[in-house]
C-alpha positions as CSV (number, residue, x, y, z in Angstrom):
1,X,0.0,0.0,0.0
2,X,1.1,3.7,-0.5
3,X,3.4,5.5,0.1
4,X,6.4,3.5,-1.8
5,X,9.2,4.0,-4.2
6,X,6.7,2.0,-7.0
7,X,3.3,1.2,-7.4
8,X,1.8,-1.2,-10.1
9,X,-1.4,-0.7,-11.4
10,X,-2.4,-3.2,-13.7
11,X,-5.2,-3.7,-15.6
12,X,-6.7,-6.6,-17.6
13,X,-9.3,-7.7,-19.8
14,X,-10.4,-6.8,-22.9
15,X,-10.3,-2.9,-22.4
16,X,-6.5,-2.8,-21.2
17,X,-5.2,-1.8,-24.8
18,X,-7.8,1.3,-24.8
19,X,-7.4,2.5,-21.5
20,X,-3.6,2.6,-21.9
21,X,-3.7,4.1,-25.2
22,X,-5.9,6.9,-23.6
23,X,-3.4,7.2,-20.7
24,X,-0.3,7.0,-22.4
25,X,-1.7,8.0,-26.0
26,X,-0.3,4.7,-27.4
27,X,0.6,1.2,-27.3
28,X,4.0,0.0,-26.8
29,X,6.0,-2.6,-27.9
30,X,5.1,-6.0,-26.4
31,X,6.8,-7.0,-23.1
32,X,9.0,-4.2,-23.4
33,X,9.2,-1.2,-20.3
34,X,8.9,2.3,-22.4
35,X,8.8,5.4,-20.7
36,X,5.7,7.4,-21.3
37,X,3.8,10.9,-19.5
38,X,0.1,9.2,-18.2
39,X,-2.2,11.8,-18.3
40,X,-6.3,12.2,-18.1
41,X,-8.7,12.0,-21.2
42,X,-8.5,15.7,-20.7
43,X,-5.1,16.0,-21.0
44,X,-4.4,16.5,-17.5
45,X,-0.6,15.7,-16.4
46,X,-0.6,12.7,-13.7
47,X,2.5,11.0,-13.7
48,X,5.7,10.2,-15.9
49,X,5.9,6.4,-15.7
50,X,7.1,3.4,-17.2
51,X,4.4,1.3,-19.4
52,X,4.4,-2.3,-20.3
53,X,1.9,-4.1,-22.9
54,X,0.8,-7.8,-22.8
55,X,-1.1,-9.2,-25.3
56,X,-3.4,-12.2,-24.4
57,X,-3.3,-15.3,-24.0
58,X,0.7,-15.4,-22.8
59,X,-0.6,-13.4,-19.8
60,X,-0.9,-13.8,-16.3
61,X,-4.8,-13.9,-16.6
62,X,-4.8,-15.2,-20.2
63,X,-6.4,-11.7,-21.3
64,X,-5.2,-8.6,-22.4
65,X,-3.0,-7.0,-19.8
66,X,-1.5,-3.3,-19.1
67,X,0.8,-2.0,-16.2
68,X,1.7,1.0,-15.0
69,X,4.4,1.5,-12.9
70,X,3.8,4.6,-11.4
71,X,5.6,6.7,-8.7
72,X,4.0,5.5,-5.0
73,X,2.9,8.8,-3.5
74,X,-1.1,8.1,-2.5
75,X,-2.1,11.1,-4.6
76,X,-0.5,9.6,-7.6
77,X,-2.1,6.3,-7.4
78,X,-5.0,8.0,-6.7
79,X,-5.2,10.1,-9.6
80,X,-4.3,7.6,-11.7
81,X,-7.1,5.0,-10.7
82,X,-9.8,7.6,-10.6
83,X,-8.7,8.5,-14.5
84,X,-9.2,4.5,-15.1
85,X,-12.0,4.0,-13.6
86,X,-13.5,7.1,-15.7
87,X,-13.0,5.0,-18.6
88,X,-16.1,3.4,-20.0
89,X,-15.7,-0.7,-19.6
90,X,-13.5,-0.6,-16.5
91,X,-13.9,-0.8,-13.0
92,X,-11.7,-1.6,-9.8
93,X,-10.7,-5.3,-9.3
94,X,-12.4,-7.4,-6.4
95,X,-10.4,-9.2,-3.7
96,X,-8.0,-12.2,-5.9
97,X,-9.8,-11.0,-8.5
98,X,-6.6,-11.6,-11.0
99,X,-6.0,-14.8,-9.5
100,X,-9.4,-16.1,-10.0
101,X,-9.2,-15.2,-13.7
102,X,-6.1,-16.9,-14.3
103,X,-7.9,-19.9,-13.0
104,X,-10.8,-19.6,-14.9
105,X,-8.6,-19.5,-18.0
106,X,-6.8,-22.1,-17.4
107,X,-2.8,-20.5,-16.7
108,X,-3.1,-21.9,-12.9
109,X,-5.0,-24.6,-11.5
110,X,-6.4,-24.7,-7.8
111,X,-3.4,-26.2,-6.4
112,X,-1.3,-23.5,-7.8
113,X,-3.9,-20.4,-6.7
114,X,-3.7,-21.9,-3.1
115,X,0.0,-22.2,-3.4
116,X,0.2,-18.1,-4.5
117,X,-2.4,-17.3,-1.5
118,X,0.1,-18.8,1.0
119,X,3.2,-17.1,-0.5
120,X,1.6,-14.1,0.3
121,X,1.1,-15.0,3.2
122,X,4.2,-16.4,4.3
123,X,6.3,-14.6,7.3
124,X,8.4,-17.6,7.6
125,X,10.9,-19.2,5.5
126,X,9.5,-22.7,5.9
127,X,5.7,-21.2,4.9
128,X,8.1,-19.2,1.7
129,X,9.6,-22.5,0.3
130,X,6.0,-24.6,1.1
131,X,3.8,-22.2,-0.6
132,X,6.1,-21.6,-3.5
133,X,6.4,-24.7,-4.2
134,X,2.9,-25.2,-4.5
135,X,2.6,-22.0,-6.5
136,X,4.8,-23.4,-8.8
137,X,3.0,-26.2,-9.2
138,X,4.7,-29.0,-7.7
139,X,1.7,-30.5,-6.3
140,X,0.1,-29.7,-10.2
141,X,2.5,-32.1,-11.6
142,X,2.2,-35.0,-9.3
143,X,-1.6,-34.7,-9.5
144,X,-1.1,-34.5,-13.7
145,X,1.3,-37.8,-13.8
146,X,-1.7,-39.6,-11.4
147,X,-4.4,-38.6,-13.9
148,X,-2.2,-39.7,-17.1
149,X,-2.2,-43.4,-15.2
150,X,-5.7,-43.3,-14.3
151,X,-6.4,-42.2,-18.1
152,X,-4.5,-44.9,-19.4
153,X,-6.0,-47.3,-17.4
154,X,-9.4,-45.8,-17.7
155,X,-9.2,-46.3,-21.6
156,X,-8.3,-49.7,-21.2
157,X,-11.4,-50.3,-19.3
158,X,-13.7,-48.7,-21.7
159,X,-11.7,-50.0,-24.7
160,X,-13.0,-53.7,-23.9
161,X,-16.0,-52.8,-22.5
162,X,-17.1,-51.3,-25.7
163,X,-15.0,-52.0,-28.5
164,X,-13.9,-55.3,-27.6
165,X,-14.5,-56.9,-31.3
166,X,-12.1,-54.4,-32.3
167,X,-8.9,-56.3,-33.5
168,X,-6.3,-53.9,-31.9
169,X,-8.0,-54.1,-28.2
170,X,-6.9,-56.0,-25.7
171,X,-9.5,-58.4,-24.3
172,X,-10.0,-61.0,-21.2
173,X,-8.6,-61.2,-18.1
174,X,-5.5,-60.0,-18.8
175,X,-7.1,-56.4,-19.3
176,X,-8.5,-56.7,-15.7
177,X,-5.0,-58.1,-14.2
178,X,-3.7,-55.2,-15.4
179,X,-6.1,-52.7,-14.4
180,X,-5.8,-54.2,-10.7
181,X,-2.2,-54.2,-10.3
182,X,-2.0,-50.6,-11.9
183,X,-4.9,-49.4,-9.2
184,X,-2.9,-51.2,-6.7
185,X,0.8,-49.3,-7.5
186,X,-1.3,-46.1,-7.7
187,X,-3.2,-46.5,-4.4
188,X,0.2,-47.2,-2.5
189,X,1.5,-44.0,-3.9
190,X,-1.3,-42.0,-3.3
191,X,-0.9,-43.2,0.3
192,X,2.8,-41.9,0.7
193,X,1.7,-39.2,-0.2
194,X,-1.2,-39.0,2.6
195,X,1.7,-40.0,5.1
196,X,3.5,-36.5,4.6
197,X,2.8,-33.9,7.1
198,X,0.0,-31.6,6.4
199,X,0.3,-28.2,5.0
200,X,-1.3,-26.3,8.2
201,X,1.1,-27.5,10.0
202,X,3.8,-25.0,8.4
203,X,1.2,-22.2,7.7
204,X,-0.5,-22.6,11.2
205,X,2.6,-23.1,12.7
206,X,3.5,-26.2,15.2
207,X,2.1,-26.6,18.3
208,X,4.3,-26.0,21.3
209,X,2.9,-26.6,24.8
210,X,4.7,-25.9,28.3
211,X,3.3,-28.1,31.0
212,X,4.3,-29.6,34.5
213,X,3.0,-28.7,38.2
214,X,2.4,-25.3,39.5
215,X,6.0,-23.2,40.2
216,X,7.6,-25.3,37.6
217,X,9.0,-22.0,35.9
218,X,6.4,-22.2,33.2
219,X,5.7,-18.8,32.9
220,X,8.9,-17.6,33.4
221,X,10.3,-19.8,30.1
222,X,7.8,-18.5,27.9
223,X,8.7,-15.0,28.5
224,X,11.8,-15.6,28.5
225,X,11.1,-17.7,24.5
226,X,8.9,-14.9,23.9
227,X,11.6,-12.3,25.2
228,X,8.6,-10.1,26.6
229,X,6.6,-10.4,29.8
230,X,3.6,-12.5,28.1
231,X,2.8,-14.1,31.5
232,X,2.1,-13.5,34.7
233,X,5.1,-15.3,37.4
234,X,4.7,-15.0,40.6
235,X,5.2,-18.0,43.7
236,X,1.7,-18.2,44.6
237,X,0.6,-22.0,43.4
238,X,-2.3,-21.5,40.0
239,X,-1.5,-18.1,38.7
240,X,-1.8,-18.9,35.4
241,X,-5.8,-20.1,35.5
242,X,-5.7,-20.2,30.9
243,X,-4.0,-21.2,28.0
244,X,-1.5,-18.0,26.9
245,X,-0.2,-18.7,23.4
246,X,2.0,-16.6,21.2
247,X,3.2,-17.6,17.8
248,X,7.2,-17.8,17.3
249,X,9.6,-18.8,14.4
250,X,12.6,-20.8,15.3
251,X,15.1,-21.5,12.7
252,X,12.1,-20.1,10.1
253,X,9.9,-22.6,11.1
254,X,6.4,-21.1,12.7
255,X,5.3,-22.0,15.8
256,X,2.8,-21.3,18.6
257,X,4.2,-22.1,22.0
258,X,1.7,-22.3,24.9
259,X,2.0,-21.8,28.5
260,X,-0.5,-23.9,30.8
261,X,-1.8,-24.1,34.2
262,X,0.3,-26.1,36.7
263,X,-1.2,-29.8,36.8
264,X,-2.0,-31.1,39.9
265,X,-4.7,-33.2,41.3
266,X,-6.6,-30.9,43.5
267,X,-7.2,-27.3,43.5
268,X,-8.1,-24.3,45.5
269,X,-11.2,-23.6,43.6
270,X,-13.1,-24.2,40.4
271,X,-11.9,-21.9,37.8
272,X,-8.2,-23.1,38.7
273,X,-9.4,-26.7,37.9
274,X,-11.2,-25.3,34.4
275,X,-7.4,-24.4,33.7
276,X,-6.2,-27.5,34.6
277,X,-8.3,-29.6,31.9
278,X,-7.4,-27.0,29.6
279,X,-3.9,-27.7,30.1
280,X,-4.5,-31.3,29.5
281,X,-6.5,-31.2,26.2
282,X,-3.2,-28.7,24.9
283,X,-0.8,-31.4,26.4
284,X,-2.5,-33.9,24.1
285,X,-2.8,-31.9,21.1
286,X,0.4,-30.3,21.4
287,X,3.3,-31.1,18.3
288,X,5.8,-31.0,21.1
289,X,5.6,-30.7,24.8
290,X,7.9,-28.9,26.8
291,X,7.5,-30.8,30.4
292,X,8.8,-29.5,33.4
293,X,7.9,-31.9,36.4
294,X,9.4,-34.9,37.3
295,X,10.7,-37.3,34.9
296,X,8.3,-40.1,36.2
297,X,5.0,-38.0,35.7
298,X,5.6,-36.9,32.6
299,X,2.4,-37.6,30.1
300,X,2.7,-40.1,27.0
301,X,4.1,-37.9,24.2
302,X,6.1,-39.1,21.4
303,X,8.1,-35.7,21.1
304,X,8.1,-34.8,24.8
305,X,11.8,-32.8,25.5
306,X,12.1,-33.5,29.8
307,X,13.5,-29.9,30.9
308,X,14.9,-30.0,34.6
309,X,14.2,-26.5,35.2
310,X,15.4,-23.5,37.5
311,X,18.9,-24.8,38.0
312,X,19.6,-21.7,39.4
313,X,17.7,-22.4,42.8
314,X,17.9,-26.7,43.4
315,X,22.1,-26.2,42.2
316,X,23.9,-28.2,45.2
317,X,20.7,-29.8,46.2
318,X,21.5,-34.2,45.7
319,X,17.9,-35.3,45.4
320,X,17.6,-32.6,42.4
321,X,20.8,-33.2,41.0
322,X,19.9,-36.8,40.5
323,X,16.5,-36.2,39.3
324,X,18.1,-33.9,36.5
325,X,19.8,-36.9,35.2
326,X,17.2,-38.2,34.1
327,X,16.0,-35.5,32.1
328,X,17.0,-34.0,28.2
329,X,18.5,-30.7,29.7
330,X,19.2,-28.8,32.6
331,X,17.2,-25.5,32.4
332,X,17.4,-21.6,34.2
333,X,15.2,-19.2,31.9
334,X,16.0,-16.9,35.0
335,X,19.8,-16.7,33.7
336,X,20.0,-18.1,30.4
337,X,21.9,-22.1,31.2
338,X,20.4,-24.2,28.5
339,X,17.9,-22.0,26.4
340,X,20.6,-22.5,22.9
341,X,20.6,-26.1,23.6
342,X,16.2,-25.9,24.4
343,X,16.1,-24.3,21.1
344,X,18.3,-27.1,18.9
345,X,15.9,-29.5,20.7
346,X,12.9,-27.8,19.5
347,X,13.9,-27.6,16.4
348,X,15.5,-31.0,15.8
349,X,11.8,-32.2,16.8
350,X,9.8,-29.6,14.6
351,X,12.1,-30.9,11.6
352,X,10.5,-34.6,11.8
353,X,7.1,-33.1,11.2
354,X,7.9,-31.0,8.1
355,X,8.1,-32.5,4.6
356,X,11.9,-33.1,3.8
357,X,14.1,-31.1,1.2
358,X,12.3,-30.8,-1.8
359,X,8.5,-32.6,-0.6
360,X,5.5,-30.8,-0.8
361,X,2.7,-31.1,1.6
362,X,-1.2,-31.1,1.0
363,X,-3.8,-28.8,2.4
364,X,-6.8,-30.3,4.3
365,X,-9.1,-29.8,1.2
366,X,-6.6,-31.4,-0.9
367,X,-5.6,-34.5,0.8
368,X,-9.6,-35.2,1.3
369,X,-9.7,-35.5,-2.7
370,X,-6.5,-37.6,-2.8
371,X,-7.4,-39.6,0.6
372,X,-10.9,-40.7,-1.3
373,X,-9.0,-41.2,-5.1
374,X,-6.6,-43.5,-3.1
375,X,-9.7,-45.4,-1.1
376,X,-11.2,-45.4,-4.9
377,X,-8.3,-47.1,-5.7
378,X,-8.4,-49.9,-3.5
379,X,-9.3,-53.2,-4.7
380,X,-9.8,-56.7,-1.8
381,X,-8.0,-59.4,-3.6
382,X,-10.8,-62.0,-4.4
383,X,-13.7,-59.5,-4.2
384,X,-16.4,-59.4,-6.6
385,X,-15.0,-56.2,-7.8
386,X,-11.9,-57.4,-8.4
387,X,-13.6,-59.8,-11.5
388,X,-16.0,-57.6,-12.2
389,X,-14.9,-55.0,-15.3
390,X,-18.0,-52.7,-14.9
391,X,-17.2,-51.6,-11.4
392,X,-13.5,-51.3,-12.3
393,X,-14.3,-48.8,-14.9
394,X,-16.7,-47.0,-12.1
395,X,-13.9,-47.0,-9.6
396,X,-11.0,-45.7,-11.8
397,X,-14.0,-42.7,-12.9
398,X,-14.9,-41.8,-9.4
399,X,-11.0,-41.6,-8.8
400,X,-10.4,-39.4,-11.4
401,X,-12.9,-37.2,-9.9
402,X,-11.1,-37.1,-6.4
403,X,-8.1,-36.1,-8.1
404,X,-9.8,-33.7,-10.2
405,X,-11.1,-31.7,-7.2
406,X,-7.1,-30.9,-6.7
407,X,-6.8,-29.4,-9.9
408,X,-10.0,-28.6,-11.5
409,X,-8.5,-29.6,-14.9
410,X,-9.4,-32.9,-15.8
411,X,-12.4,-34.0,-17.4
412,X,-14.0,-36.7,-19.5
413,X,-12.8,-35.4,-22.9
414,X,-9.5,-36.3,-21.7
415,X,-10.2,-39.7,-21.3
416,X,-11.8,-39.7,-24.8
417,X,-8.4,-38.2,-26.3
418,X,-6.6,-41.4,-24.8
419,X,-9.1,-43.7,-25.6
420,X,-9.2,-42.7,-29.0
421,X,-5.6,-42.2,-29.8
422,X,-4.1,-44.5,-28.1
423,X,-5.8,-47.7,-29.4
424,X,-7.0,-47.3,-33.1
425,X,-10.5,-47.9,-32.5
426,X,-12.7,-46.7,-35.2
427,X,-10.3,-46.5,-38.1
């Protein structure tokens, strides 16, 4: 938003060659910056700016498209989109409006217009290299390799059903042997897929929960990971009566640590014990816990990092000493001992959940659509479906359609391209 150094105004559709000839009194050469005055229908000076020309469908949106790349003041780009929208056949652009267009002709799918809403979106350097990956259409191409097997296989299917006295199609059970082990390879890789971590979990950020009895130093480590006074510390048992969260990045990776009332069995009143099952139900949902209490009470977790906390009062104290032992790290967030190596900990933990180098992870909506393609997918050995070509073919269609929902490209003319040229039926 204004003020900066540049502002683009762009405009598209099939009025962008008009309204910049009006602004700039003529076109440009194609894809090439030229520097032009922009000026009202009346002539009115608004700006000396650079001017680029694209001429559909190698655009962004597929249409006609104009820039202007104006100075940033607010009264320029004001000026300059109330000349615009004076133009008959233009008006201002809704929320993604250029995004949706692109969509709707056909340069990005749904994958990749999810993908470009989370770049712009990203404020951490894990979210950056998920979302452009996605953007550029990693997940696009995975999904476009599934549907080429399921076309394939799909065109076999309808190839004997319906054309089986055809000389050049394939016929008996070997078509339906085939069919099953190809649904079979393409299920299990659907399912590796499925396995990866979710995409929330890098744009939400992971889960981080503090928890162990009251005076733990609970409070006092999340200010000190938050580097602010977020919590309240004090010695009196059940101060903290809530849930207090605040998001963080370590090592560009997002996270939302939590700090929790002290768990104990009993309590001086109600609302403490409110907190209490709160801290539970975040213990159990939590990525990573952070536990503070004693290595013997600490809850089931599979990424649980035991912390024997403020060194800097039990130091010198056997029983304590001994305890510590058992736990990941010693701990003071009063003086600093142990917070670098609290941080590799947390990070080496938060790595296991994120998609390795070079993965790409799925959104809720789109691992629904491949979850139900790969179920599709999935034949009993020595069912009745198994034999049975007609509910193959029905299968392999409804599959399609689950992996369709990721994209929105695919369609039933494209199994009638395959079907027709790959086997030479009607010649």
């Amino acid at each position: 938003m204004p003020p900066a150094a540049i502002a683009v105004v762009r405009v598209s559709g099939s009025q962008a060659g008009a309204a910049l000839q009006v602004l700039a009194g003529r076109l440009p050469p194609a894809r090439r910056a030229t520097l032009a005055e922009i000026k009202t229908m009346n002539g009115e000076p608004l700006d000396r700016a650079l001017i680029l020309w694209f001429p559909g469908p190698a655009t962004a949106t597929g249409e006609d498209l104009a820039e202007l790349h104006l100075h940033g003041g607010r009264a320029v780009v004001a000026a300059v989109e109330a000349a615009l929208t004076a133009l008959p056949g233009l008006r201002r652009a809704e929320a993604g409006e250029f995004t949706r267009r692109a969509f709707l002709s056909g340069r990005i799918d749904l994958a990749e217009a999810e993908g470009l809403a989370d770049l712009l979106a990203a404020e951490t350097e894990s979210q950056r290299v998920q979302a452009l990956g996605m953007a550029s259409g990693h997940v696009s191409r995975a999904v476009a390799g599934w549907q080429d097997r399921l076309l394939t296989l799909m065109a076999a299917a309808e190839a004997e059903l319906n054309f089986a006295d055809e000389d050049d199609v394939e016929v008996g059970e070997t078509v339906t042997l085939k069919l099953i082990a190809g649904m079979t390879d393409l299920s299990k890789e659907l399912a590796g897929w499925l396995a990866r971590p979710a995409a929330e979990v890098i744009s939400e950020g992971l889960s981080v929960v503090i928890a162990g009895p009251p005076n733990a130093g609970k409070s006092t480590l999340i200010n000190a990971l938050a580097r602010r006074e977020l919590a309240i510390v004090s010695p009196v048992a059940g101060t903290t009566r809530d849930v207090i969260e605040t998001p963080l990045a370590l090592d560009g990776i997002a996270m939302r640590f939590s700090d929790t009332a002290g768990l104990r069995s009993e309590s001086a009143d109600d609302i403490e014990m409110i907190g209490i099952d709160r801290a539970k139900a975040a213990v159990e949902a939590a990525d990573i816990l952070l536990w503070l209490g004693a290595p013997k009470a600490v809850p089931n977790h599979p990424r649980a990092i035991l912390i024997a906390a403020q060194a800097d009062r039990w130091r010198g104290d056997a029983a304590a000493e001994a305890e510590a032992g058992l736990c990941d790290l010693i701990l003071s967030a009063a003086t600093g001992e142990g917070m670098e190596a609290l941080h590799r900990m947390i990070v080496e933990r938060a790595r296991t959940l994120l998609p390795r180098d070079g993965e790409a992870a799925l959104r809720q909506r789109q691992r629904a659509a491949l979850g139900e393609a790969r179920d599709w997918l999935r034949i009993a050995a020595g069912s009745r479906e198994a034999s049975d070509l007609i509910l193959l073919a029905e299968r392999l269609r409804l599959a399609s359609g689950a992996l369709d929902r990721i994209t929105g490209r695919a369609g039933v003319e494209d199994m009638l391209d395959t079907l027709f040229g790959r086997f030479c039926i009607g010649k």
